[in-house]
Structure formats: C-alpha cells, structure tokens
C-alpha positions as CSV (number, residue, x, y, z in Angstrom):
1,X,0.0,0.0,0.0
2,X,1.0,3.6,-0.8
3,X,1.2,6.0,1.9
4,X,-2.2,7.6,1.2
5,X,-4.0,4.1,1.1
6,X,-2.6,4.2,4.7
7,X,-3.9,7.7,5.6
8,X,-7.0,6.6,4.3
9,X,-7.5,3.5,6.5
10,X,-6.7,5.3,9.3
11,X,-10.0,7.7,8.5
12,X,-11.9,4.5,8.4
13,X,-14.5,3.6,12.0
14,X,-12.8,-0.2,12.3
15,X,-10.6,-0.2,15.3
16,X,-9.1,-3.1,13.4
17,X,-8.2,-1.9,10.1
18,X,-6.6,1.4,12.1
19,X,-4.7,-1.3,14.1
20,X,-3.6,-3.1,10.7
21,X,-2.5,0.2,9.4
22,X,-0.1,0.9,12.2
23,X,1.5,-2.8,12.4
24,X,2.0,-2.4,8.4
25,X,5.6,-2.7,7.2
26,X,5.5,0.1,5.0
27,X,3.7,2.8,7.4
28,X,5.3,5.6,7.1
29,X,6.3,8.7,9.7
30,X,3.6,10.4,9.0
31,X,1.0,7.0,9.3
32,X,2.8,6.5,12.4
33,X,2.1,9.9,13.9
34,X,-1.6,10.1,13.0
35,X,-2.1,6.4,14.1
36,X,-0.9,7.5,17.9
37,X,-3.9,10.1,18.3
38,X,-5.9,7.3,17.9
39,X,-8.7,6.6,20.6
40,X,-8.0,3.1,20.9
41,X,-4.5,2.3,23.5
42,X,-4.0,-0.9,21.4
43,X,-3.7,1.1,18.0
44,X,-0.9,3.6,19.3
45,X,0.6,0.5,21.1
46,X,1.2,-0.9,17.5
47,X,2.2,2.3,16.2
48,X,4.8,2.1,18.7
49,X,6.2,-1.0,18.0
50,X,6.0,-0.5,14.5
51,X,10.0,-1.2,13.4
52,X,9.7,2.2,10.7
53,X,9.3,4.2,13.9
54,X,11.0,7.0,13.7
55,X,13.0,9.5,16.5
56,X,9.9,11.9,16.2
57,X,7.4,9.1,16.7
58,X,8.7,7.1,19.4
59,X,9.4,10.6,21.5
60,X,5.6,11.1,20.5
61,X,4.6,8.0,21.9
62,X,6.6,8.4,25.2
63,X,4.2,11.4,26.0
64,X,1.2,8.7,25.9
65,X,-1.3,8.6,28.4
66,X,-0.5,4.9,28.3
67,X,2.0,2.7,30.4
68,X,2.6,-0.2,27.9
69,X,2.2,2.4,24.8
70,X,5.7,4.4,26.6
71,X,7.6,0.9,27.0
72,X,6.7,-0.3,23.5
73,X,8.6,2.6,22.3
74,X,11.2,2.4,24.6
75,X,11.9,-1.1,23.8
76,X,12.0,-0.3,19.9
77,X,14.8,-1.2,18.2
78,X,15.0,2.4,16.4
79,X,15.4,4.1,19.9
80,X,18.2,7.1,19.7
81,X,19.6,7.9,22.8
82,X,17.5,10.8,23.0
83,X,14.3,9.1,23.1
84,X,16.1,6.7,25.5
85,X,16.8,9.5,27.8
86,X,13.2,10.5,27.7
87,X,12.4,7.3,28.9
88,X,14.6,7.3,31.8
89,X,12.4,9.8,32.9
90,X,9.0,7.8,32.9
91,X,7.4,7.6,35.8
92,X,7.2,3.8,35.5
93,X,9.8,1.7,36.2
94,X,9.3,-0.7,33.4
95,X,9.8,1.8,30.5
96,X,12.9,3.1,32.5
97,X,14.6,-0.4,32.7
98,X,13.7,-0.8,29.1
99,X,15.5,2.0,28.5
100,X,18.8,0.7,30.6
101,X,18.7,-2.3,29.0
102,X,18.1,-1.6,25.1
103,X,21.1,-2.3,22.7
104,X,21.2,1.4,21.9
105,X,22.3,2.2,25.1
106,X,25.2,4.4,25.3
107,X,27.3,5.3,28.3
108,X,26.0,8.5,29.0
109,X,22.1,6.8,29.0
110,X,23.9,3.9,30.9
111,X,25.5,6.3,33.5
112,X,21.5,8.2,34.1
113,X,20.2,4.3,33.9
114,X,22.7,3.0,37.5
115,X,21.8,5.7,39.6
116,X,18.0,5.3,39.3
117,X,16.1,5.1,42.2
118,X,15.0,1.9,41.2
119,X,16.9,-1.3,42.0
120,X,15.4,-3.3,38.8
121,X,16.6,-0.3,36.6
122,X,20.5,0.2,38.3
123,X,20.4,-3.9,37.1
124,X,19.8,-3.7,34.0
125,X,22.2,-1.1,33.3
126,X,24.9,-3.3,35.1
127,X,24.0,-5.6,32.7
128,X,23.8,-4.4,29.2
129,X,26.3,-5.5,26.6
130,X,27.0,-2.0,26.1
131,X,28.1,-1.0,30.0
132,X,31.6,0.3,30.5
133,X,34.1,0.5,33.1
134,X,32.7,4.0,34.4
135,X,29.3,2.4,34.6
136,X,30.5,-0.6,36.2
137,X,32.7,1.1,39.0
138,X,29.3,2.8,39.8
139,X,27.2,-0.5,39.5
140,X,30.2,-2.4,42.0
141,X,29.0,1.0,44.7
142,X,25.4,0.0,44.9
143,X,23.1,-0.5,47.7
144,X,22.0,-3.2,46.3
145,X,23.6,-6.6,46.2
146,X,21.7,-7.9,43.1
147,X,23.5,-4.3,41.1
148,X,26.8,-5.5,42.8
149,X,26.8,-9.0,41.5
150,X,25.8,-7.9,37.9
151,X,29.0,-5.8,37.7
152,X,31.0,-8.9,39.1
153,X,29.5,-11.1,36.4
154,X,29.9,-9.0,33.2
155,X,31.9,-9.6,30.4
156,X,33.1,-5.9,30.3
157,X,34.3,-6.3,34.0
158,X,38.1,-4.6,34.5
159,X,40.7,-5.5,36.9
160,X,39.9,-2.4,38.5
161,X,36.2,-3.4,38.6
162,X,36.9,-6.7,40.0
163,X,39.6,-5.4,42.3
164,X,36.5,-3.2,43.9
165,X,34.1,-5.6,44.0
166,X,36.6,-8.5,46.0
167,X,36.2,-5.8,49.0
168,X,32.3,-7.0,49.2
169,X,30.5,-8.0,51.9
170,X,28.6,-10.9,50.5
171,X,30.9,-13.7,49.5
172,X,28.7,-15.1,46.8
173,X,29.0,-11.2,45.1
174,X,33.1,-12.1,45.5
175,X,32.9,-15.2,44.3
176,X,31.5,-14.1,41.1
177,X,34.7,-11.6,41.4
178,X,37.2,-14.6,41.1
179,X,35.4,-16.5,38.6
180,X,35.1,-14.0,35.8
181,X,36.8,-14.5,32.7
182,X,38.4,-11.5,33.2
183,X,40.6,-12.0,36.5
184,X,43.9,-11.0,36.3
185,X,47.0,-12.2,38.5
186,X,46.5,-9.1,41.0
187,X,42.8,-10.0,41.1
188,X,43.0,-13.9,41.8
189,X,46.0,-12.8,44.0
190,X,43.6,-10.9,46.3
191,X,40.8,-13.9,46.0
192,X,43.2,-16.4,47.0
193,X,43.4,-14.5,50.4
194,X,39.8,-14.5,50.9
195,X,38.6,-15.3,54.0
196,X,36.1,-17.6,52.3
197,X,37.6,-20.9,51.7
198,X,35.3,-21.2,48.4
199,X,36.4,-18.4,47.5
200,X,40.1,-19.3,47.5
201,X,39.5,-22.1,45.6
202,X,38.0,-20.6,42.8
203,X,40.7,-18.3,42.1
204,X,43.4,-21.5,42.6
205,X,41.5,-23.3,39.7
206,X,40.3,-20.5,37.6
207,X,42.3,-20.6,33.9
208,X,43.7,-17.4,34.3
209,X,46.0,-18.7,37.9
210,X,49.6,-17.5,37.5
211,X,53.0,-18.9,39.3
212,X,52.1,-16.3,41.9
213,X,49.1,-17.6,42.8
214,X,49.9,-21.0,43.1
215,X,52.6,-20.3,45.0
216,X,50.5,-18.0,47.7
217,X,47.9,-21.3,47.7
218,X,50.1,-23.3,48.8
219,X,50.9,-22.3,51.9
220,X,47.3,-22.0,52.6
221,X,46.0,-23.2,55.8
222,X,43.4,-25.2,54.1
223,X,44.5,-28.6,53.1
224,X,41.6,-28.2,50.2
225,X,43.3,-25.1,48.3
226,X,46.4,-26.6,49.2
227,X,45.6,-30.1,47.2
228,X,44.4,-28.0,44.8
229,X,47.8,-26.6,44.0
230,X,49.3,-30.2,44.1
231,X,46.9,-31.2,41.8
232,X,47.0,-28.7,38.9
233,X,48.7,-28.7,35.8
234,X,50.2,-25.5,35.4
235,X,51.6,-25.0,38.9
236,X,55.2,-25.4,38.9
237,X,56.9,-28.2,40.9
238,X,58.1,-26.3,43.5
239,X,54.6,-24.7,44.0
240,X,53.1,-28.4,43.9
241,X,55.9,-30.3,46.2
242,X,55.0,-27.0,48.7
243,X,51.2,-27.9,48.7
244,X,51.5,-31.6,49.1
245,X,54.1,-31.2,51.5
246,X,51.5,-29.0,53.3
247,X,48.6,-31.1,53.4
C-alpha cells in the first residue's frame, strides 16, 4: 500500500483496520504519527512497536497517556539515545529499565540508567552489553547486592572493577569476582586470600591462575586449596611439592 492508502485506513470507524495500518511494514512517519492520536490504546501500542518508527514518533509516543504504549517505544529497536533519555524519565519503572537495557544504550544513557532510584533499573544497566568501566565502577557502589553481583558477572568487568568488587560484603557477590573471565594475576592474587575458603578455591583453579598464585595457595591453611595446588597442571613443581608437602 501507498502511503495515502494508509492515511486513508486510518480515517476509516474499524478499530481493526486502524490497528492493521499501524502494524503495516510500509507505514510511514507520517501514518505513524496520525495512528498514535488514535482513541483506541491498542492502536498507538502498534504504532509504537511498528519497526519504521522514527526518532519523532517514538518521542511522541513516550508522552502517551498509556504505560505499555511508553515501553513499546522504549523497547524499539529504532530508539536514539535521546528518546532513551526521555524514557529514563518515565514515571514507571518498566519503561525506565527498558531503556537501561536496550542495545542502543550508550554510556551517557547507561550512567543516568545506574543511579535510578529503582533497583530493577541500576540492574539492568549493570547488565547491558554496552556497560563500560565508568558504569561498572558505579554499579560495584550500589546499595543493592543484586547491582553488585551484575557488575561482578559482566563480560566488560576490569581489573579495576573486579579489584572493587573482591572488598564486598557478600561472599557469593566475591565469588562471582574470582570466577570472571576476566581476573587478572593481581585480582585472583587478592581472592586467593579471601577469608572464604570457596572463595580461594575458585581463584586456585580458575584458567587465568599465575605462578604467583599457586605459590600464595600453597601455603594456605586449608588442606583443600592446598591439594588444589598439588593437583594442577600448570603450577610449577616447586609450588606443587610446597602444597603436598602442606597437606
């Protein structure tokens, strides 16, 4: 259909065929626009989602009177960061953690999306694919544990990140720490200390386990880490003979 066979469905009394209109692939800005003054909730809720929605459309349809008409068009893949930012601003908590969590997220939306006074929200910005070290060294300062253990699981973590988050109070949040791909020498250095034998354990076996901290596992007052040591493949022989010896 052309865009005036649009704009002329949209003139039409069927609820239905206005619906159809804005769901149809080739709806244009200006279909898109008319279709949210519609009376019907479930016709702007299309127009919404519609994937032709444009920047000017999707901030029209975050002013809706409608909850689930706002987080279709945060969720839409054609989100800018400016209607993101828009929608960090909604009143309802599930339009803002859209927002924190949408693929378009960048770091300043990211930044706004952690300190939310939601804890649902600050999560979902700890854990988008797009997070970066600024957002996670916020994320690691939360109240909340659930934030915390978020910035200790992602991908994106940083020694620095990891370094902060090993200082926790919840040892499960610390554990996470030690197991992330990520962990450097210095990091599974400080886990290997940890007061939590689990803990110590985890950094002992983890890939990333250096000379160093075999080495510092081995003298371990825990005849579990040190086994652990005496069992590995890549700690050297001294390291090994020192944590059999041990146990």
């Amino acid at each position: 259909m052309t865009e005036s066979e649009l704009l002329r469905q949209l003139y039409y009394s069927d609820d239905e065929v206005h619906a159809a209109t804005a769901r149809d692939y080739k709806a244009t800005e200006k279909v898109l626009l008319i279709a949210l003054k519609d009376d019907a909730a479930w016709v702007r809720l299309d127009a919404a989602r519609n994937p032709n929605a444009t920047e000017r459309v999707l901030l029209k349809a975050l002013r809706d009177k409608c909850r689930d008409v706002r987080w279709a068009a945060a969720k839409n893949p054609n989100a800018t960061e400016k209607v993101l930012f828009m929608a960090l601003k909604d009143k309802y908590w599930v339009v803002r953690s859209s927002a924190a969590k949408h693929k378009n997220a960048t770091e300043q939306v990211l930044v706004m999306a952690v300190t939310d006074q939601y804890w649902c929200v600050r999560k979902s910005a700890a854990q988008n694919p797009n997070t970066t070290e600024r957002v996670l060294l916020m994320a690691v300062q939360d109240e909340d544990p659930s934030v915390r253990l978020a910035a200790a699981q992602h991908p994106n973590a940083t020694e620095q990140v990891l370094l902060d988050v090993l200082g926790d109070e919840h040892q499960y949040v610390r554990r996470s720490a030690a197991s992330n791909p990520n962990a450097t020498e210095r990091v599974l250095l400080m886990a290997v200390q940890d007061e939590n034998l689990d803990i110590r354990l985890v950094a002992v076996k983890h890939p990333n386990a250096t000379e160093n901290v075999f080495r510092q596992a081995a003298i371990d007052e825990n005849r579990r880490v040190r086994q652990a040591v005496a069992h590995s493949d890549k700690a050297s022989t001294i390291a090994k003979i020192v944590g059999a010896l041990g146990g």
